[in-house]
N, CA, C and O of each residue as an XYZ file, in Angstrom:
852
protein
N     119.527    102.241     98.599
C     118.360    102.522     99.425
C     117.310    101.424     99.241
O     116.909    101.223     98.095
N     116.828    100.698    100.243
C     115.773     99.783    100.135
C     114.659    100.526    100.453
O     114.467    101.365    101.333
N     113.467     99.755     98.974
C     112.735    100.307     98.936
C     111.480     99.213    100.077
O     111.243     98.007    100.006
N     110.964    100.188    100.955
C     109.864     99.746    101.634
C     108.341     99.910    101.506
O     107.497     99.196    102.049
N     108.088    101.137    100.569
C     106.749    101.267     99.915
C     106.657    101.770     98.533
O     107.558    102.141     97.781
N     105.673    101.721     98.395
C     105.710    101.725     96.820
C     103.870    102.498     96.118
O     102.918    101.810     95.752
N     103.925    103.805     96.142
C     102.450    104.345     95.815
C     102.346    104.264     94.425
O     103.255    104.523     93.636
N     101.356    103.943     94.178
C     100.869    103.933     92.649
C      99.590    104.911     92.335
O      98.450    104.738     92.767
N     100.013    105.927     91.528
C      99.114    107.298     91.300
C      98.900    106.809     90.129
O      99.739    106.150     89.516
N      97.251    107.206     89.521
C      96.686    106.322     88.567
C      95.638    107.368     87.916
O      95.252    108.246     88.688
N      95.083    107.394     86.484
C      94.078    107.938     85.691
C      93.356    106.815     85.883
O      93.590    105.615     85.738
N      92.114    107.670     86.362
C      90.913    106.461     86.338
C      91.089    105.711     84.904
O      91.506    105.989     83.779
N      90.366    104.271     85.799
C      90.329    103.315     84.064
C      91.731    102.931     83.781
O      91.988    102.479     82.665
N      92.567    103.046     84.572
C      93.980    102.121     84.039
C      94.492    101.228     84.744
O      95.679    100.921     84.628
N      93.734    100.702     85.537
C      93.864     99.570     86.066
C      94.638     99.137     87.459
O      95.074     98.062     87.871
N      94.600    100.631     88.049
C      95.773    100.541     89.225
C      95.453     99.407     90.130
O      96.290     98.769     90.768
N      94.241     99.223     90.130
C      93.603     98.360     91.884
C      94.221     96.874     91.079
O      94.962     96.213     91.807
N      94.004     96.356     89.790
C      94.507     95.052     89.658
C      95.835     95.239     89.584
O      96.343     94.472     90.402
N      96.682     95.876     89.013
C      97.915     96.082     88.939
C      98.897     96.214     90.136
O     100.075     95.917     89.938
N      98.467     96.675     91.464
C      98.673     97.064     92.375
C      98.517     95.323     93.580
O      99.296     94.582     94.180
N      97.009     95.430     93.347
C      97.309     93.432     93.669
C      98.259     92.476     93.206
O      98.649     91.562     93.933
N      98.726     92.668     91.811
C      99.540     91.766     91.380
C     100.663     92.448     92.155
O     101.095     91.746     93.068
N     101.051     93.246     92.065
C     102.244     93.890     92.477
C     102.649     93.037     94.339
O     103.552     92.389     94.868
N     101.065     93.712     94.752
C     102.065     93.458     96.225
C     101.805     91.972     96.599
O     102.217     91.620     97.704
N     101.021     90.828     95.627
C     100.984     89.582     95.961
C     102.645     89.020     95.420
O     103.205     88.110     96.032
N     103.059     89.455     94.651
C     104.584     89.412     94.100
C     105.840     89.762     95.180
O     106.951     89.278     95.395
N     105.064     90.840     95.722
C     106.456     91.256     96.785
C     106.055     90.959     98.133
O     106.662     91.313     99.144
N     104.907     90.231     98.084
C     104.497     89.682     99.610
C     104.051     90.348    100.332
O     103.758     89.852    101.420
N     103.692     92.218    100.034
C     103.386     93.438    101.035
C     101.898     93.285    100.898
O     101.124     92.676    100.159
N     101.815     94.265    102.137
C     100.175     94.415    102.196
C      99.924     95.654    101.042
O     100.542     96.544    100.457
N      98.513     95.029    101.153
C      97.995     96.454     99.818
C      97.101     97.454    100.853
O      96.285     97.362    101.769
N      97.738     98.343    100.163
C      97.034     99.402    101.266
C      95.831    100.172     99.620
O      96.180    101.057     98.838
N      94.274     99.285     99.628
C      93.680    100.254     98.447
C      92.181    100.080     98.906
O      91.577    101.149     98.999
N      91.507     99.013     99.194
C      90.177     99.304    100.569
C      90.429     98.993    101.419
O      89.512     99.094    102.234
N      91.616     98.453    101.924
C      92.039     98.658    103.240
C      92.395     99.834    103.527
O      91.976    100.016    104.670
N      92.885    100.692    103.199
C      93.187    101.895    103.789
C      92.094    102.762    103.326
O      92.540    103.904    103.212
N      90.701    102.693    102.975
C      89.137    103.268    102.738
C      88.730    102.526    103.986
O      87.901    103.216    104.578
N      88.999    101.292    104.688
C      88.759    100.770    105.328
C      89.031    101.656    107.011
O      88.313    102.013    107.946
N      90.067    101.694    106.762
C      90.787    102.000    108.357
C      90.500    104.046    108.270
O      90.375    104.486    109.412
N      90.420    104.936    107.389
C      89.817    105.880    107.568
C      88.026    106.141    107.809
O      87.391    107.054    108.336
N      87.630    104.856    107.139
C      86.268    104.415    107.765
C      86.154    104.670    109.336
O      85.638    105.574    109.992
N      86.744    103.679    109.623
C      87.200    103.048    111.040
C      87.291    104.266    111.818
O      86.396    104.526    112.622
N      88.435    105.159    111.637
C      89.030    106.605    112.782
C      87.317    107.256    112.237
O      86.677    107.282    113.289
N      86.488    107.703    111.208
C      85.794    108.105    111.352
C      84.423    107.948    111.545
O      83.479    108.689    111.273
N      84.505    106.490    112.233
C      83.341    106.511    112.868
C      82.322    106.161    111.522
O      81.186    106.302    111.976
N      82.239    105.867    110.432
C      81.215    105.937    109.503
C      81.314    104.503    108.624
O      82.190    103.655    108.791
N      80.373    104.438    107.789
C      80.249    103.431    106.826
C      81.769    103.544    105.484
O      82.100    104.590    104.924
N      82.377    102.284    105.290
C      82.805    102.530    104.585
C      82.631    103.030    102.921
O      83.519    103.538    102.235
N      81.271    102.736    102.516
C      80.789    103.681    101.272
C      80.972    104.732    101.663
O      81.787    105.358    100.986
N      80.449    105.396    102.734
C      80.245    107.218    102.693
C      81.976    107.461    102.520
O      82.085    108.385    101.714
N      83.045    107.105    102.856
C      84.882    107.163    102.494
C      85.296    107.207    101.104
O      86.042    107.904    100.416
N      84.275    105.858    100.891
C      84.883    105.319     99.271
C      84.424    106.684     98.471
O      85.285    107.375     97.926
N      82.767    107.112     98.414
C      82.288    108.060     97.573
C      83.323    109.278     97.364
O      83.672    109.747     96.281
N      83.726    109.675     98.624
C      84.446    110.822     98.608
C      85.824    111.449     98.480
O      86.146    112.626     98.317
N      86.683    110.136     98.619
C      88.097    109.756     98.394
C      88.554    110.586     97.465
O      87.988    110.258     96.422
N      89.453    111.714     97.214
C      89.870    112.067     96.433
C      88.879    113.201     95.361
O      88.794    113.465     94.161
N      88.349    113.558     96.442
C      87.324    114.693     95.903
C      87.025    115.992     96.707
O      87.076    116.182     97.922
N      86.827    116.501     96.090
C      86.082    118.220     96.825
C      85.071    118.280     97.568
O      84.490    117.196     97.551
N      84.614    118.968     98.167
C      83.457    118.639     99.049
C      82.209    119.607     97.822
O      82.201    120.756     97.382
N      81.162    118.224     97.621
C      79.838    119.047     96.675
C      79.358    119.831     97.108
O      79.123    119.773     98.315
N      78.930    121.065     96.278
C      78.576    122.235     96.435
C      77.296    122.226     97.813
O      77.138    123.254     98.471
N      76.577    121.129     98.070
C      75.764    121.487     99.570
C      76.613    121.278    100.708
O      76.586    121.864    101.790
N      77.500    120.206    100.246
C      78.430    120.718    101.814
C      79.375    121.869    102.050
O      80.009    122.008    103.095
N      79.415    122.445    101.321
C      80.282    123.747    101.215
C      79.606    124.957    101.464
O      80.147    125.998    101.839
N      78.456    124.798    101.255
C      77.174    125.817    101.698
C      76.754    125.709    103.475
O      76.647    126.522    104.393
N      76.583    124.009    103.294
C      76.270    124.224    104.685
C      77.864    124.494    105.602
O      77.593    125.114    106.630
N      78.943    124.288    105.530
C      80.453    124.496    106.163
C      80.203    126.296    106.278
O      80.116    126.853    107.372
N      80.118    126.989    105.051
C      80.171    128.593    105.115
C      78.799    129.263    105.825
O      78.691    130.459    106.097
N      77.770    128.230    106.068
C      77.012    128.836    107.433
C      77.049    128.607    108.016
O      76.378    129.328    108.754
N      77.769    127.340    108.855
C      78.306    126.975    110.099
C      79.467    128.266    110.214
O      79.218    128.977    111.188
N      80.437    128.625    109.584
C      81.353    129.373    109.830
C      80.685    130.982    110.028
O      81.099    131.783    110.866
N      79.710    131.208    109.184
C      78.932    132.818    109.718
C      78.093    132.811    110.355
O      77.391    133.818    110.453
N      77.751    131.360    111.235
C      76.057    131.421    112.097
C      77.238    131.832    113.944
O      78.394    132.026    114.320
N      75.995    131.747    114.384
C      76.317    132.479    115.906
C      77.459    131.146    116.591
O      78.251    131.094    117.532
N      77.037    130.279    115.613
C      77.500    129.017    116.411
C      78.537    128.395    115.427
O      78.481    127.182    115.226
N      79.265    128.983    114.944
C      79.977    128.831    113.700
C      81.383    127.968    113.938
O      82.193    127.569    113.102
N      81.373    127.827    115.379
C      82.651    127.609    116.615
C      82.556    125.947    116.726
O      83.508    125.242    117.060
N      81.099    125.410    116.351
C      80.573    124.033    116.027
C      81.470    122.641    115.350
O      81.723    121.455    115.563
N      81.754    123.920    114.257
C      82.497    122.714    113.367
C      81.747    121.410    112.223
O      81.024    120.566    112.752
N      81.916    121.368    111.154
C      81.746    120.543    110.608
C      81.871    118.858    111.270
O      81.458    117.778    110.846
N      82.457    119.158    112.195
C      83.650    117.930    112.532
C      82.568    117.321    113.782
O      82.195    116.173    114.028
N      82.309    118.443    114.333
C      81.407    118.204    115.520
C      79.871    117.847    114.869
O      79.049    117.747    115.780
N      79.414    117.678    113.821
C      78.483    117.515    113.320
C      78.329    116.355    112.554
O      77.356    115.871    111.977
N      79.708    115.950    112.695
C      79.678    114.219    112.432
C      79.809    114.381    110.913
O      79.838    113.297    110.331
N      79.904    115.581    110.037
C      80.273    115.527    108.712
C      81.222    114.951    108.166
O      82.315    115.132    108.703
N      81.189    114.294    107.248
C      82.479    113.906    106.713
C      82.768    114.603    105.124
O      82.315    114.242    104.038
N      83.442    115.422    105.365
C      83.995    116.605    104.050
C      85.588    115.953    103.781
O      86.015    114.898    104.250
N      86.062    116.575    103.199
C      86.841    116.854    102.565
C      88.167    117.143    103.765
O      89.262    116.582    103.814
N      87.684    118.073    104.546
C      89.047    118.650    104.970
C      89.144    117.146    106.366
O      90.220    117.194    106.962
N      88.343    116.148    106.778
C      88.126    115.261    107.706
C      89.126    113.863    107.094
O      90.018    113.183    107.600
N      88.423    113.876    105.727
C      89.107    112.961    105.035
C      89.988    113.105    104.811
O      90.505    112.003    104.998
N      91.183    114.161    104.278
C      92.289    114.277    104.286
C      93.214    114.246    105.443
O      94.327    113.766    105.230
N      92.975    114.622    106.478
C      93.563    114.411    108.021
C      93.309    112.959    108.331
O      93.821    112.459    109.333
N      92.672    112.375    107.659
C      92.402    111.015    108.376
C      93.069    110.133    107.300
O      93.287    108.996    107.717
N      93.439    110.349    106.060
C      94.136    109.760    105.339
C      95.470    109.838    105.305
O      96.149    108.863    104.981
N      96.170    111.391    105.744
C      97.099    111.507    105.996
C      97.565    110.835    107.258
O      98.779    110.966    107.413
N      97.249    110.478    107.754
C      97.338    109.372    109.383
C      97.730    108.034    108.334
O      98.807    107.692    107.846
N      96.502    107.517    108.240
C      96.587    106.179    107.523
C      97.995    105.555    106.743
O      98.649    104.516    106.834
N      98.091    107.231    105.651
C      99.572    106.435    104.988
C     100.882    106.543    105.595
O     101.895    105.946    105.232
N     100.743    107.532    106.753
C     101.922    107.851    107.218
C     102.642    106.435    108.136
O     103.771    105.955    108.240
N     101.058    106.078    108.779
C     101.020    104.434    109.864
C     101.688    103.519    108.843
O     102.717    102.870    109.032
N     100.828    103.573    107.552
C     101.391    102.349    106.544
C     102.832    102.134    106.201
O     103.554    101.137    106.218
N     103.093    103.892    105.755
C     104.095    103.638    105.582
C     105.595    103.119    106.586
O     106.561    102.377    106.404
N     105.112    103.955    107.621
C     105.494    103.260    108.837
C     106.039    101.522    108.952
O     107.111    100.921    109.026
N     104.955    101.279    108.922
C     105.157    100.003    108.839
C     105.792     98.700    107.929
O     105.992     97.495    108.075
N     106.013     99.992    106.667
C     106.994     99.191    105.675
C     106.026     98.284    105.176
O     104.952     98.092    105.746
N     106.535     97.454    103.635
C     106.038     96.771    102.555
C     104.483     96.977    102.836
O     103.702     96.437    103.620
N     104.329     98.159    101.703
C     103.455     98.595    101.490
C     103.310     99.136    100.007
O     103.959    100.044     99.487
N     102.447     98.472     99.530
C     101.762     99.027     98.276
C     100.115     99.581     98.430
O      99.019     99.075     98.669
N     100.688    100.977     98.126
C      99.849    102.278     98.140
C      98.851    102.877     96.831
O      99.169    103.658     95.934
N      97.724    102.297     97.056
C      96.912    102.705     95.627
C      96.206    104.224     96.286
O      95.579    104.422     97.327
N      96.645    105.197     95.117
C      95.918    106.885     95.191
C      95.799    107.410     96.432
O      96.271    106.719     97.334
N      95.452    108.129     96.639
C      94.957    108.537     98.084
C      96.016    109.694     98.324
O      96.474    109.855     99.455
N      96.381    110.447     97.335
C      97.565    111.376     97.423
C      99.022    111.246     98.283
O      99.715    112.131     98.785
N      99.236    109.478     98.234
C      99.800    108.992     98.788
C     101.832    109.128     98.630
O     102.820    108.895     99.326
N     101.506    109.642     97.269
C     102.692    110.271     96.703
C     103.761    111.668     97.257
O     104.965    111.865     97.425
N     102.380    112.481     97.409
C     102.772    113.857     97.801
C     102.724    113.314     99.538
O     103.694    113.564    100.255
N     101.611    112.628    100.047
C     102.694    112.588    101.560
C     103.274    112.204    102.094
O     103.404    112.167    103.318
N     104.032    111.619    100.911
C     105.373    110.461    101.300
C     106.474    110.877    100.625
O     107.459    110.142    100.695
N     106.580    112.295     99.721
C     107.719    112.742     99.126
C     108.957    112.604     99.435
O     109.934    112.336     98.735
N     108.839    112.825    100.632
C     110.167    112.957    101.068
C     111.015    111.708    101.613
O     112.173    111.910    101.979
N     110.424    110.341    101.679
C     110.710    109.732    102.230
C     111.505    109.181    101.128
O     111.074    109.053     99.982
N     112.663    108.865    101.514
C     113.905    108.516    100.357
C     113.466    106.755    100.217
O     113.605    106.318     99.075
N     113.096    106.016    100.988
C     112.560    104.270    100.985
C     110.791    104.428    100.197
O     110.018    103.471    100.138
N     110.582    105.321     99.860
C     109.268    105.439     98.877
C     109.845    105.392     97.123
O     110.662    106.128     96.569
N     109.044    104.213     96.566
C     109.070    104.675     94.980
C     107.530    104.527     94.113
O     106.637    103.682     94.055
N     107.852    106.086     93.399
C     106.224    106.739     93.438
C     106.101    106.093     91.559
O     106.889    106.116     90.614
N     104.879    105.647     91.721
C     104.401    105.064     90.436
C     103.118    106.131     89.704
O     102.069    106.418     90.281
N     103.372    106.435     88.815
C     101.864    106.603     88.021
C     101.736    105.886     86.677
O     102.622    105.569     85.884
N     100.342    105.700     86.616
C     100.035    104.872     85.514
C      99.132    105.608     84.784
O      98.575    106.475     85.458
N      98.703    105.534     83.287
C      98.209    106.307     82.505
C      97.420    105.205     81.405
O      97.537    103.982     81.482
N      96.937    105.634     80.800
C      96.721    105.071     79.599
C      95.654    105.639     78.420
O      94.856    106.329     79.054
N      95.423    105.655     77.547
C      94.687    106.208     76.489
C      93.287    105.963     76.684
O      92.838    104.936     77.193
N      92.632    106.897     76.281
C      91.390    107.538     76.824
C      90.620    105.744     76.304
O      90.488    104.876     77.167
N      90.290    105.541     75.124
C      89.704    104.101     74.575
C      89.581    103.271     74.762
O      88.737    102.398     74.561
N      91.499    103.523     75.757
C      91.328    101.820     76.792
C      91.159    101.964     77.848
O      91.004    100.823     78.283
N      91.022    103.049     79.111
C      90.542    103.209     79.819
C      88.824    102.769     79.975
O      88.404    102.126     80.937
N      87.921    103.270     78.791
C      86.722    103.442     78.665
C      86.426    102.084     78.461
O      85.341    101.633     78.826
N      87.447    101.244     77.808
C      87.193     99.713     77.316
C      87.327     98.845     78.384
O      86.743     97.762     78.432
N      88.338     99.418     79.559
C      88.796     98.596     80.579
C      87.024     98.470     81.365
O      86.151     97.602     81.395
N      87.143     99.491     81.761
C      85.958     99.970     82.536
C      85.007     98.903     82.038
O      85.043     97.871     82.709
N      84.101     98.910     80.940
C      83.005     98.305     80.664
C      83.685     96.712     80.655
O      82.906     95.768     80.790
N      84.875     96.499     80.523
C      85.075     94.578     80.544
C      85.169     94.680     81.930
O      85.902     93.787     82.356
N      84.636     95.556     83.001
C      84.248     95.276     84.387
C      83.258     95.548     84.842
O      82.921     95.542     86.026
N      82.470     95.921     83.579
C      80.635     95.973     84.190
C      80.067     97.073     84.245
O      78.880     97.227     84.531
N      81.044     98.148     83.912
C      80.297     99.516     83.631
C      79.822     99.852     82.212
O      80.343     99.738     81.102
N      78.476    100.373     82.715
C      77.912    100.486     81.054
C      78.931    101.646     80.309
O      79.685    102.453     80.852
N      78.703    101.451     79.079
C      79.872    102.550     77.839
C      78.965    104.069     78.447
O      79.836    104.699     79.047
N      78.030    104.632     78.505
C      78.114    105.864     78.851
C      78.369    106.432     80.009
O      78.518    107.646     80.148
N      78.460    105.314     81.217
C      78.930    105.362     82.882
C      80.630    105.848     82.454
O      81.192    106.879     82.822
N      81.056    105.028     81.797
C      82.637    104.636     81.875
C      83.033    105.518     80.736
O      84.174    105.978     80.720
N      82.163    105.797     79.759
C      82.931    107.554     79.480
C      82.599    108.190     80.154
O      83.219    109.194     79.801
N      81.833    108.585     81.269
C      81.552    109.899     81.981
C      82.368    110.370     83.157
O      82.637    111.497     83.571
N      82.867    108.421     83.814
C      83.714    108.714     84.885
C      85.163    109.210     84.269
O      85.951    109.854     84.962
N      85.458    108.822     82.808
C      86.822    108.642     82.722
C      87.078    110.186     82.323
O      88.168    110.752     82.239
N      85.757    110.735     82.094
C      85.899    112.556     81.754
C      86.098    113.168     82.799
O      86.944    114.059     82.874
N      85.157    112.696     84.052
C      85.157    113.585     85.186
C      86.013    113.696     86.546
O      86.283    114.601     87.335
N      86.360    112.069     86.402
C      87.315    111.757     88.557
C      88.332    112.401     88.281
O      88.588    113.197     89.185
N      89.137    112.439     87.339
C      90.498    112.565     87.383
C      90.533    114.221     87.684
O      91.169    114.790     88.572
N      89.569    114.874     86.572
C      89.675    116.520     87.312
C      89.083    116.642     88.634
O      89.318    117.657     89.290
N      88.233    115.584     89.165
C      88.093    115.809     90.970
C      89.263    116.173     91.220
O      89.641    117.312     91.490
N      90.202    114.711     91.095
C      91.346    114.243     91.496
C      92.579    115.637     91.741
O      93.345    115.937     92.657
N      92.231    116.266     90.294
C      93.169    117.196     90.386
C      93.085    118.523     91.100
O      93.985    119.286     91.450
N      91.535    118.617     91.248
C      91.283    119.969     91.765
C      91.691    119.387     93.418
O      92.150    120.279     94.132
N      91.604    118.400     93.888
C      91.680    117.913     95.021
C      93.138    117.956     95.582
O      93.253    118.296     96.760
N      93.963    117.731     95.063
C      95.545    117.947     95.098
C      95.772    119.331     94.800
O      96.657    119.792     95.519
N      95.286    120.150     93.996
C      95.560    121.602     93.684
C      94.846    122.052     95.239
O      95.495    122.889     95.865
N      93.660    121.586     95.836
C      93.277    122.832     97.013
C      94.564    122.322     98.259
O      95.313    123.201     98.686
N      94.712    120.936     98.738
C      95.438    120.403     99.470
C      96.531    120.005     99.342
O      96.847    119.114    100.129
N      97.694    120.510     98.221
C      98.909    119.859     98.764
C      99.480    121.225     97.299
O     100.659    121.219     96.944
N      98.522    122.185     96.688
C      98.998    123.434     95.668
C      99.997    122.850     94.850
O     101.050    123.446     94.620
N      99.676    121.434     94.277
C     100.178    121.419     92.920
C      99.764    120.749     91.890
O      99.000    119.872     92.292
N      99.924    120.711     90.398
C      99.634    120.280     89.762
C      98.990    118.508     89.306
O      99.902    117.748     88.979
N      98.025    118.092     89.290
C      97.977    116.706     89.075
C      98.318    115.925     87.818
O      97.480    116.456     87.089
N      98.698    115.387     87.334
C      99.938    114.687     88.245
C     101.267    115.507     87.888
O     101.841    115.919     86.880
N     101.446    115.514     89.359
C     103.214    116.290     89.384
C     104.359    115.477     89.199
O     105.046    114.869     90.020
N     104.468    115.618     87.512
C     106.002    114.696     87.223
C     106.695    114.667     88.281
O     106.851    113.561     88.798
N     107.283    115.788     88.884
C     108.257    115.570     89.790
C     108.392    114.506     90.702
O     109.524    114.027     90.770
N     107.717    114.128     91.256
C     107.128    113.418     92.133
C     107.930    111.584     92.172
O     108.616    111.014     93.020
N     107.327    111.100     90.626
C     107.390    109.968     90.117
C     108.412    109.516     90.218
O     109.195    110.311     90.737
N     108.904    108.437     89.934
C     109.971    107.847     89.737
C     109.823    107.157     88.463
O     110.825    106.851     87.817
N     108.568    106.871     88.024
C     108.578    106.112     86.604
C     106.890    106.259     86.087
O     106.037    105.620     86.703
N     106.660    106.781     85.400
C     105.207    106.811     84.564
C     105.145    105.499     83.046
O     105.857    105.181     82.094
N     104.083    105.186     83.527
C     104.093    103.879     82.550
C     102.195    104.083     81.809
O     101.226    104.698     82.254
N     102.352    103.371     80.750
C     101.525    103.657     79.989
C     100.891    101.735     80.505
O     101.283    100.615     80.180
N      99.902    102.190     81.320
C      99.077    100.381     81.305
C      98.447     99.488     80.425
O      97.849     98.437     80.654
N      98.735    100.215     79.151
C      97.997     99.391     78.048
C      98.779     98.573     78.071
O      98.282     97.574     78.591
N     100.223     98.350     77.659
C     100.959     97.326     77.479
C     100.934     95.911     78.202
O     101.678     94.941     78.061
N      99.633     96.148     79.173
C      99.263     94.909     80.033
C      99.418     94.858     81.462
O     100.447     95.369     81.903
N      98.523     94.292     82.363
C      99.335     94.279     83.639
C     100.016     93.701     84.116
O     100.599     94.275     85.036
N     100.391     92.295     83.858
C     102.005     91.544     84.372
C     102.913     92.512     83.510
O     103.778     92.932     84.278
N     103.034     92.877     82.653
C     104.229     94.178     81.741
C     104.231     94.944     82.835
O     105.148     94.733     83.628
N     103.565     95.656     83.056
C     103.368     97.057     83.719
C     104.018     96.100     85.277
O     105.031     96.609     85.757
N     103.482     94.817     86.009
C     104.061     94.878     87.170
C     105.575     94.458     87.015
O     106.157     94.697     88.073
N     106.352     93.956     86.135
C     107.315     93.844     85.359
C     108.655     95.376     85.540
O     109.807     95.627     85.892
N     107.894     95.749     85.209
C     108.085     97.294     84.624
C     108.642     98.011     85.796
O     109.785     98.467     85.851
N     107.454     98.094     87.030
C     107.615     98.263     88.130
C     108.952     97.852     88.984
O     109.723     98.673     89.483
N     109.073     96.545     89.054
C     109.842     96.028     89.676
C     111.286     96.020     89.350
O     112.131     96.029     90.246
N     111.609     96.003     88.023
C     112.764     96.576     87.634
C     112.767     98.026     88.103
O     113.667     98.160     88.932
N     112.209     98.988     87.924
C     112.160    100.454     88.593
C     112.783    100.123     89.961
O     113.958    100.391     90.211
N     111.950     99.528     90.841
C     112.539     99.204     92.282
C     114.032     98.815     92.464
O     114.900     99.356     93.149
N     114.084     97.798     91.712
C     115.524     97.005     91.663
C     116.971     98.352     91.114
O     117.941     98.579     91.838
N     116.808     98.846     90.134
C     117.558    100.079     89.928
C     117.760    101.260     90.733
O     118.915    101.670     90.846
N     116.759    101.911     91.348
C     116.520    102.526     92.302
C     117.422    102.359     93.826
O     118.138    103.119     94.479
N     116.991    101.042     93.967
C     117.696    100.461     95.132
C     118.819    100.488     94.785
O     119.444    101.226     95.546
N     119.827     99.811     93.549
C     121.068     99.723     93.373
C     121.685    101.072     92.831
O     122.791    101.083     92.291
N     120.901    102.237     93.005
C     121.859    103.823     93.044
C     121.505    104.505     93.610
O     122.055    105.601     93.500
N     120.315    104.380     94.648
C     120.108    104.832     95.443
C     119.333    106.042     94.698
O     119.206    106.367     93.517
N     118.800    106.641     96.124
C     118.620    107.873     96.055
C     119.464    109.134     95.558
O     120.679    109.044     95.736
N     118.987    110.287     94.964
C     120.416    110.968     93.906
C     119.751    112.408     94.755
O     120.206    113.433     94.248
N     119.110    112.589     95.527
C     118.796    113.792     96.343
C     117.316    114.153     95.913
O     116.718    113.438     95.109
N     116.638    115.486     96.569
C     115.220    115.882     96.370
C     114.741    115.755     94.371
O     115.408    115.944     93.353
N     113.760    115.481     94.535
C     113.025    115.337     93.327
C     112.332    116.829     93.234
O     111.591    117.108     92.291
């Protein structure tokens, strides 16, 4: 089975966005990681910050207040959607477009975006997650400019966005072993780790697919 895309599911702080560049400057594919924040920008009409902020998150407790009085006011028939909001349930329909086009389109390297779960099934997908220990996550972070109490706070908090975000929209666990094809620990470096990767691909391809995961 040739592999044509390739998602990489990631714990904040382990380096997916550089790892993921090296990767698809190696295999010549496009990177689908603000480009595809980019092009759900785009279908929704908005700035690409207001995408980036919300990527892989729940909708904060005032937009969920104001959604459940749009849904009990007289005019409840309105819609979030019609109000030019951008929640949660907008962003996921508009992301699910995005990777489905990408993937579509073959050589594609896929950073987060629950890009895993909506490409399961596709037997030419091989699903990556990367991990790494809480110290070097927090260490990565600040040798890129985040202060030490920013970069422990994010590395405590995105990932349970992350998960509650996959638990409301796709009801399963974050991260769902099943899923993967290979979990790698990114400390060991990122040419290792894109290394790592690519042998995964190369094996994969030469036995193919072995049925549902």
């Amino acid at each position: 089975m040739k592999v044509r895309v390739v998602t990489i599911d990631r714990e904040f702080g382990s380096g997916a966005a550089d790892i993921a560049k090296r990767l698809a400057k190696q295999l010549g594919w496009k990177l689908w990681d603000q480009l595809l924040t980019h092009d759900i920008a785009r279908l929704a009409k908005c700035d690409h910050a207001q995408v980036a902020q919300r990527e892989e998150r729940m909708d904060p407790l005032y937009y969920r207040m104001l959604k459940a009085f749009l849904r009990g006011s007289l005019e409840g028939n309105v819609g979030a959607h019609r109000l030019g909001l951008l929640d949660a349930d907008v962003i996921f329909r508009l992301t699910k477009r995005v990777v489905h086009a990408a993937a579509e389109e073959g050589d594609a390297v896929i950073v987060g975006r629950g890009a895993a779960f909506f490409l399961a099934d596709r037997p030419d997908a091989f699903h990556v997650f990367l991990y790494a220990p809480y110290e070097h996550k927090v260490k990565r972070l600040m040798e890129g400019g985040t202060e030490p109490e920013e970069a422990a706070r994010l590395v405590d908090t995105v990932d349970d966005e992350r998960a509650d975000f996959i638990k409301k929209y796709f009801n399963e666990d974050w991260p769902s072993r099943r899923l993967y094809h290979t979990m790698i620990n990114s400390q060991m470096g990122d040419e290792a780790v894109v290394r790592t990767i690519l042998n995964g691909i190369a094996t994969y391809e030469e036995h193919g697919a072995t049925g549902p995961r």
